[in-house]
N, C-alpha and C positions, 0 to 999 in steps of 0.2 A: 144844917141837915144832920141828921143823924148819922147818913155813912160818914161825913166828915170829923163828925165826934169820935165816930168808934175809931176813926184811921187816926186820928190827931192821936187817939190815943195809941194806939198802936206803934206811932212814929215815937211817940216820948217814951212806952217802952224799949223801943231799939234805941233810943237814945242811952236811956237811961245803960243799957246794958254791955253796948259800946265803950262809956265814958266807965266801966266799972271792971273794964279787962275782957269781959265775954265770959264769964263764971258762972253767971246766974241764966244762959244764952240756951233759950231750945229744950226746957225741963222735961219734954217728951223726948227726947231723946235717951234721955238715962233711965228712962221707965221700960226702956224696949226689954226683951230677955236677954241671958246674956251668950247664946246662940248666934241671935243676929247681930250683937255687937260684937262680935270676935271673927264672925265668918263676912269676907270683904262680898262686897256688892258685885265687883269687878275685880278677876283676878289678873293682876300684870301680864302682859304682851309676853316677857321674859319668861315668866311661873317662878320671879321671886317672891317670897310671902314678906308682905313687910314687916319690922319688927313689931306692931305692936299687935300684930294678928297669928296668935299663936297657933298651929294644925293639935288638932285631939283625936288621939287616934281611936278608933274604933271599940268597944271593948268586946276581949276574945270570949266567945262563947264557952262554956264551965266543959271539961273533957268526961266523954261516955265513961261509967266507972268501971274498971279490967274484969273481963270473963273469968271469973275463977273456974271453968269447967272447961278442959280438952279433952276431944272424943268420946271415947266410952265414958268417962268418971263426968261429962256433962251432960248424959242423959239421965231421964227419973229410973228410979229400981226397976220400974217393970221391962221397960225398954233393955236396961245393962243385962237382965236376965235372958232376953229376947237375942241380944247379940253373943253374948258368949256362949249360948248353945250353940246359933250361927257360925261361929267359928269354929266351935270344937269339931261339931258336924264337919264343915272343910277339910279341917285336921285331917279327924281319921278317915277319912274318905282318901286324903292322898298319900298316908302309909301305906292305907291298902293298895291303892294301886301300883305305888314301889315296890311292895313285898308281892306282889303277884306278877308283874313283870318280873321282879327280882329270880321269883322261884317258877320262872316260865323257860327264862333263855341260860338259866344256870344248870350243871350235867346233873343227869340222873341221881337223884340222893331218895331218903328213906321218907321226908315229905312231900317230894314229888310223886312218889309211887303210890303214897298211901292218899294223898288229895290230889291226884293228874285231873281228874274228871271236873272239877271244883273251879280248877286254877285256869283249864282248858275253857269254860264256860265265861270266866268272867275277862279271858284274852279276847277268845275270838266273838264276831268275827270285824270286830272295832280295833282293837287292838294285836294285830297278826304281826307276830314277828319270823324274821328269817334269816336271823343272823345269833350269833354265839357268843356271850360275854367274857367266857373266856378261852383264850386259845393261847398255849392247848390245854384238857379240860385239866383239872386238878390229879392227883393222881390217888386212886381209888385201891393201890395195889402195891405191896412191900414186894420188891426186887432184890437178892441179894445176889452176888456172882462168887463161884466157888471156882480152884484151882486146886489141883494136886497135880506131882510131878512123879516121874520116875528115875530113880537116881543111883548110879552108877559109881560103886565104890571098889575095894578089893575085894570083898565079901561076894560081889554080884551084885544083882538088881533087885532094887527094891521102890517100892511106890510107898509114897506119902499119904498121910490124913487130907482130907476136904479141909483147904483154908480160906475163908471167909472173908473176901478182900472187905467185900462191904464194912463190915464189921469192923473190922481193921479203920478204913476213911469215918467211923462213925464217934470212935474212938477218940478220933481228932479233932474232928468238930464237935460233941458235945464239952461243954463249961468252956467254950474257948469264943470269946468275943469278937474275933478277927480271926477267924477260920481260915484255912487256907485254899483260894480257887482247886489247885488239884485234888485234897481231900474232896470237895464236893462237888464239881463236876468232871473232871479225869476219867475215872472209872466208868459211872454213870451217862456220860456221853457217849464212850469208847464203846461203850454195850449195846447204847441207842441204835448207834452207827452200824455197829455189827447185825443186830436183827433185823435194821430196815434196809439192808442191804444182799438179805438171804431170805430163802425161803423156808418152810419147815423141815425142808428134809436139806436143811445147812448148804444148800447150793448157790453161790453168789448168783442174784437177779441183775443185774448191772454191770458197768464200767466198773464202778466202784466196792464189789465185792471183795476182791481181792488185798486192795486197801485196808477194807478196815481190818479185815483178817490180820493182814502183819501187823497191826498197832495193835491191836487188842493180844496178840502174841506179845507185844514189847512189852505193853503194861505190866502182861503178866510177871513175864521174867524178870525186868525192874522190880516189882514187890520180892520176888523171891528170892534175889539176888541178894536181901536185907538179912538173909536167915542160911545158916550153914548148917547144910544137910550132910557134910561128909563124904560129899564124892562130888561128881560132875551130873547136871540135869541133861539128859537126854531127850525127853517128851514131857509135852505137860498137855493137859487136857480143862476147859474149862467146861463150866455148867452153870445155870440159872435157876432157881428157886424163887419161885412166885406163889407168894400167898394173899389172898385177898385182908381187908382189914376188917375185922369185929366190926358189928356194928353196935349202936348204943346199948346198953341196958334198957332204955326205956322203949327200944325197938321190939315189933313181934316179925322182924324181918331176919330170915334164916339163912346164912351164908356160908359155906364153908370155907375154913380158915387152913385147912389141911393144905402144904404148900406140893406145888404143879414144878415140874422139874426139866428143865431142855437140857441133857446133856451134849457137846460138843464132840466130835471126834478125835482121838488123838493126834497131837502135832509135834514133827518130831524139830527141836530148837537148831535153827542153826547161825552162824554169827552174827546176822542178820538181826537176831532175835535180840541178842546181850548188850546189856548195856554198854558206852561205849568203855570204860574200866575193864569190866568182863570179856570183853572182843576182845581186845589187844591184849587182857592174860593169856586167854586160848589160844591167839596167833603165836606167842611167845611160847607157852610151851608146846606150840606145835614145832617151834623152827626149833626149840634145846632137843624134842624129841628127835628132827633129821638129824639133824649134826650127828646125834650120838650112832 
């Protein structure tokens, strides 16, 4: 029969193929791609790969190529133009509103007065403030305190020139890089103390009236005591001068500079007043003058 032919044949090819090692064995098998002859049919129980089935790995997909454009410099021209007007707008949108608060809650000056109505509109009533940037405000006003004495020699009595303590502390601190606390607050405090502690007509208002009266007496006599008048100081009398400050050139704001004068009553020194050096000459020569 013919199945028997083809199978005879068939039997003496696996013969033949057997008795020849297995070399020439299963030619479709090497025909396959070489995909399914590297990748096993069945992977190990364990997930060893056996050595002659090598893994291939994937290949990595090519990387997106770098943005050369951040922010602004990655939009087209019209856009870049579109934003930096956007911004600059911002900008000055919020100067303004600094320099308007700025010059809302800062004291009275020559731009307030001349734009109040301007600055008043664009506070309120969004922006209402009720409080003061600074305290206390700047000072708008040249204060200087004057002293003269009347002094007591062989000759008689006689009163001295208006001496300018201010002037004197100004002295000190101007070209001096490390000023000294008493040159610039000493005096200037001592004066503070003194007018906010009386009234116009020099009458202590407080506990503390009489206070500052004797210090602002001491100061005095301390400065004076630096300068020999030729006899012994008896009374001395202070005063203040206040004169307002110039205003700019470029101001049409009219101020007078003519300085406003408090004079103080006379005060007559007593040991109390002198420095402590000064006190215990005067006690001395008070006790050579008993003795004698």
């Amino acid at each position: 029969m013919v199945i028997d032919g083809e199978r005879g044949g068939m039997d003496s090819d696996h013969d033949r193929s057997s008795a020849g090692g297995g070399k020439g064995a299963w030619p479709q098998a090497l025909n396959r791609p070489t995909e399914a002859r590297d990748t096993p049919d069945v992977m190990p129980p364990n997930g060893a790969v056996p050595p002659n089935h090598a893994l291939t790995t994937p290949p990595t997909p090519p990387a997106e190529p770098f943005a050369t454009g951040r922010g602004i410099a990655g939009l087209s021209s019209p856009y870049q133009v579109v934003a930096a007007l956007a911004l600059s707008l911002i900008g000055l949108l919020a100067c303004t509103q600094v320099a308007m608060v700025f010059l809302h809650v800062a004291p009275s000056n020559t731009l307030t007065k001349e734009h109040g109505k301007t600055i008043d509109r664009w506070i309120y009533p969004e922006f209402e403030q009720n409080w003061k940037l600074f305290a206390p405000n700047p000072l708008q006003q040249n204060v200087a305190v004057h002293v003269r004495a009347e002094v007591v020699d062989a000759g008689g009595s006689r009163t001295t020139r208006w001496m300018n303590l201010t002037h004197e502390d100004a002295k000190g601190i101007r070209g001096n890089f490390f000023p000294s606390h008493v040159n610039q607050n000493e005096l200037r405090r001592g004066w503070d103390f003194y007018i906010n502690s009386h009234d116009s007509e020099n009458r202590p208002n407080g506990l503390r009236g009489d206070l500052s009266e004797r210090y602002v007496r001491r100061i005095a006599m301390l400065r004076l005591s630096e300068r020999d008048y030729g006899g012994t100081i008896e009374r001395i009398q202070l005063r203040s001068a206040t004169s307002s400050i110039a205003p700019p050139p470029w101001s049409t704001e009219k101020i007078s500079t003519r300085p406003v004068y408090r004079v103080l009553p006379w005060w007559t020194v007593t040991s109390d007043d002198l420095p402590e050096h000064a006190a215990e000459k005067r006690r001395d020569a008070a006790r050579a003058e008993a003795n004698q």
